[in-house]
C-alpha positions as a LaTeX table, in Angstrom:
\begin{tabular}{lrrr}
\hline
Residue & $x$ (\AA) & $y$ (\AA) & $z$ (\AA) \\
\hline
Unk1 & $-54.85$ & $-121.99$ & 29.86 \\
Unk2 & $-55.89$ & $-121.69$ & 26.42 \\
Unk3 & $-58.74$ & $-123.22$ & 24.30 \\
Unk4 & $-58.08$ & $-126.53$ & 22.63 \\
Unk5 & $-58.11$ & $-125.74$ & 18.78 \\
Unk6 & $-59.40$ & $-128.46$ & 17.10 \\
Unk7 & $-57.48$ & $-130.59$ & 14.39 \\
Unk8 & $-59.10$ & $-128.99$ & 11.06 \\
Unk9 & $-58.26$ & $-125.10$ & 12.35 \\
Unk10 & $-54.50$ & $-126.59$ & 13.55 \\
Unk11 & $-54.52$ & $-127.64$ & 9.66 \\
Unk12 & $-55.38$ & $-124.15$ & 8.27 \\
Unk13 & $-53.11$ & $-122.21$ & 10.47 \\
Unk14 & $-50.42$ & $-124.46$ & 9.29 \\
Unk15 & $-51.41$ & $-123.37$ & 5.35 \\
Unk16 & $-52.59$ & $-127.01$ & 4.62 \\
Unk17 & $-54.79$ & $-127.00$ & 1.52 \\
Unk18 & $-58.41$ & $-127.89$ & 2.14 \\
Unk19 & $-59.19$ & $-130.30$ & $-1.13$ \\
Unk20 & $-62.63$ & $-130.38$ & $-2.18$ \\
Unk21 & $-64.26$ & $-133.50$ & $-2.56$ \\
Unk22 & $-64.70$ & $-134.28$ & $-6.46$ \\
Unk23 & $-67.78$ & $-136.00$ & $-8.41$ \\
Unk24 & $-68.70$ & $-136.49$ & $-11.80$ \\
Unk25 & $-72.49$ & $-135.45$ & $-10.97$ \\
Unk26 & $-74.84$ & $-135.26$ & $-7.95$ \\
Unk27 & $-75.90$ & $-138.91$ & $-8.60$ \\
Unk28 & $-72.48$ & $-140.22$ & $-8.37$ \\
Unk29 & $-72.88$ & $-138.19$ & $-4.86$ \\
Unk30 & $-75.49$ & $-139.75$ & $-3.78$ \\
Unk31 & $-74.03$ & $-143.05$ & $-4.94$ \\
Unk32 & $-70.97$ & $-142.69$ & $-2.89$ \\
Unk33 & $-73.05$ & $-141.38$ & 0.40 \\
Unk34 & $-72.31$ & $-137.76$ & 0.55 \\
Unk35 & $-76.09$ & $-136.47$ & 0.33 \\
Unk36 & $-77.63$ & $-133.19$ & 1.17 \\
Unk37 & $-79.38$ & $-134.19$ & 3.97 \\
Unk38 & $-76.42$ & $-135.89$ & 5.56 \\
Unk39 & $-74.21$ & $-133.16$ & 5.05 \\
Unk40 & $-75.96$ & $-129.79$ & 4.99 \\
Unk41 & $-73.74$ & $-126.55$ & 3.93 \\
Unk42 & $-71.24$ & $-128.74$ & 2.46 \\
Unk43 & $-69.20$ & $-127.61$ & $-0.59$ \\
Unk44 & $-68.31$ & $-130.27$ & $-3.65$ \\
Unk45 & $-67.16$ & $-129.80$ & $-7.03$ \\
Unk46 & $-68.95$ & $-131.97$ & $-10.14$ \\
Unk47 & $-67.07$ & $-132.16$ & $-13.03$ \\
Unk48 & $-70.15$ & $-132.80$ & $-15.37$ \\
Unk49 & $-72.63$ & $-131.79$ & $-13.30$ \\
Unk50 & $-73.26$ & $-128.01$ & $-14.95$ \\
Unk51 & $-75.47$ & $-127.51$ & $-17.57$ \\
Unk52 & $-74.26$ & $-128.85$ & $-20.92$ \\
Unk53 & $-72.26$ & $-131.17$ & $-18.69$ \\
Unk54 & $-69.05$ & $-128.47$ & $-17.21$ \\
Unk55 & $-67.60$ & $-127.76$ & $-13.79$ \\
Unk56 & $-69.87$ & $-126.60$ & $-11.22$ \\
Unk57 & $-69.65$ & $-126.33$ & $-7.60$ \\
Unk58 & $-72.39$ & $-127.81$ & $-5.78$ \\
Unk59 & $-73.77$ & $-126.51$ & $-2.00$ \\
Unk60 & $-76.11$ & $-128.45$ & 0.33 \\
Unk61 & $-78.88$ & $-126.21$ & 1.93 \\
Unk62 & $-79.84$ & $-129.35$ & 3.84 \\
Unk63 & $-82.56$ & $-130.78$ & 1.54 \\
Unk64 & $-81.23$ & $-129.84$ & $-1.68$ \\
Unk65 & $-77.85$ & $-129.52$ & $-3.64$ \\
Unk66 & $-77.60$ & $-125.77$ & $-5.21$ \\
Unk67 & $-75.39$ & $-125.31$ & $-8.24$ \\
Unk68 & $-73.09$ & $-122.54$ & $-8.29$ \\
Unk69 & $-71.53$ & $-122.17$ & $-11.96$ \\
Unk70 & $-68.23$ & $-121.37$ & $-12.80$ \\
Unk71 & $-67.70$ & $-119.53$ & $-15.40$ \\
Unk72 & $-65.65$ & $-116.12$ & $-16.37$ \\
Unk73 & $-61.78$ & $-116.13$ & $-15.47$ \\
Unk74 & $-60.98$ & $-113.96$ & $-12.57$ \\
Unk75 & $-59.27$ & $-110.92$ & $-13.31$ \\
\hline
\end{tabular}
């Protein structure tokens, strides 16, 4: 018999898109209970959460969220 795959692979073999979760800024975040220490390596996207106030993606390391800019169009 073969291994049980669990829901969220059956999903991406099916070519379901994965939506990230959206925030205005790490506070809202933190607001709405999705904090770095709850949920370390996860990926979110703040709309006004770069510097000067762009879109940014934002990754838990556990303790911490780490801003990843976004920035020059892909070629």
């Amino acid at each position: 018999m073969g291994k049980l795959i669990p829901r969220s692979f059956e999903r991406l073999r099916s070519g379901e898109q994965i939506k990230p979760t959206v925030f205005a800024n790490v506070a809202a975040a933190n607001a709405a209970g999705v904090t770095a220490a709850k949920y370390p390596y996860r990926e979110i996207i703040l709309t006004a959460g770069g510097t000067g106030g762009v879109l940014c993606k934002a990754i838990s390391d556990g303790v911490n969220w780490r801003q990843v800019a976004i920035g020059i169009n892909a070629i």
